[in-house]
C-alpha positions in Angstrom: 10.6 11.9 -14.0 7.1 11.5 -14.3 4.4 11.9 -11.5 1.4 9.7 -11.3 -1.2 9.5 -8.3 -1.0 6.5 -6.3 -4.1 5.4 -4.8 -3.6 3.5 -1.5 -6.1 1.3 0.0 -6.5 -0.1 3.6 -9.3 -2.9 4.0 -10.1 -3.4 7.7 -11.2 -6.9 9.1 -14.3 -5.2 10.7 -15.4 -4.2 6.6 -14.1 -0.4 6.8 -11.7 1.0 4.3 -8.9 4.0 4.6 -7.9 5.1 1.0 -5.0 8.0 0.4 -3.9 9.4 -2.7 -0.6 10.8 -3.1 1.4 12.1 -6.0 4.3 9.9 -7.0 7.6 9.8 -9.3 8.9 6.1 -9.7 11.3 6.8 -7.0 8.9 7.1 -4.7 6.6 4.5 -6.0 9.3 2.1 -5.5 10.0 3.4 -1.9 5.8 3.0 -1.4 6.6 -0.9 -2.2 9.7 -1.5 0.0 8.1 0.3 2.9 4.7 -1.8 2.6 7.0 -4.8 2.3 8.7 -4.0 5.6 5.6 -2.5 7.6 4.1 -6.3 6.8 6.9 -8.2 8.9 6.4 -5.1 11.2 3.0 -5.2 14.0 1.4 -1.8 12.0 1.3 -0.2 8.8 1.5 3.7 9.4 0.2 6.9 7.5 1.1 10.3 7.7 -2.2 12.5 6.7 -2.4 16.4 6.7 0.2 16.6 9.9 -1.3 13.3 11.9 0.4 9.8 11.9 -2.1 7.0 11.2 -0.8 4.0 12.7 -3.3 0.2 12.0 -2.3 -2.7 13.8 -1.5 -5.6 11.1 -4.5 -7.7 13.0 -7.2 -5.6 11.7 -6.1 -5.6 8.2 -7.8 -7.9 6.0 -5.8 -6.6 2.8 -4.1 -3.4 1.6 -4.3 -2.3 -2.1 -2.2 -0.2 -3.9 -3.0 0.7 -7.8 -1.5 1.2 -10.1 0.7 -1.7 -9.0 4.4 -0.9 -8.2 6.6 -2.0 -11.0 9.3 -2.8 -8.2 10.2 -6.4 -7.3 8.9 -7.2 -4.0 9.3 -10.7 -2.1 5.2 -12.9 -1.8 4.0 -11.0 -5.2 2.5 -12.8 -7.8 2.8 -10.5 -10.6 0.9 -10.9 -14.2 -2.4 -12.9 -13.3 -5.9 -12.6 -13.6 -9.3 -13.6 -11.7 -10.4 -17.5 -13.0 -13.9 -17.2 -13.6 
């Protein structure tokens, strides 16, 4: 298997962003999807960074970004579209 960095993006309500990268197999991409699908019918989305958990209450999140896009099905994704101008 294949690694690829993931880039993953945190946009906070109050305009701030939190980006991590991480090195990922498609295992583990796919995992990355599943536990951002769960962490958004949870109250926080969590990250663990150099030995400290991040933890960000759903209600300052405007939007969370993760690119390349996981290739995994998940459930409120529109997949294949692009921007009207």
């Amino acid at each position: 298997m294949s690694s690829q960095t993931i880039r993953l993006t945190v946009h906070f309500a109050h305009g701030e962003s939190f980006t991590v990268e991480a090195d990922a197999d498609d295992m583990q991409l796919r995992n990355l999807a599943g536990n951002i699908e769960q962490a958004m019918s949870a109250n926080y989305v969590g990250v663990e960074l150099e030995g400290a958990l991040h933890l960000f209450p759903l209600h300052a999140i405007r939007a969370i970004e993760i690119s390349p896009a996981p290739t995994s099905v998940m459930a409120h994704v529109v997949r294949d579209v692009r921007r009207a101008r």
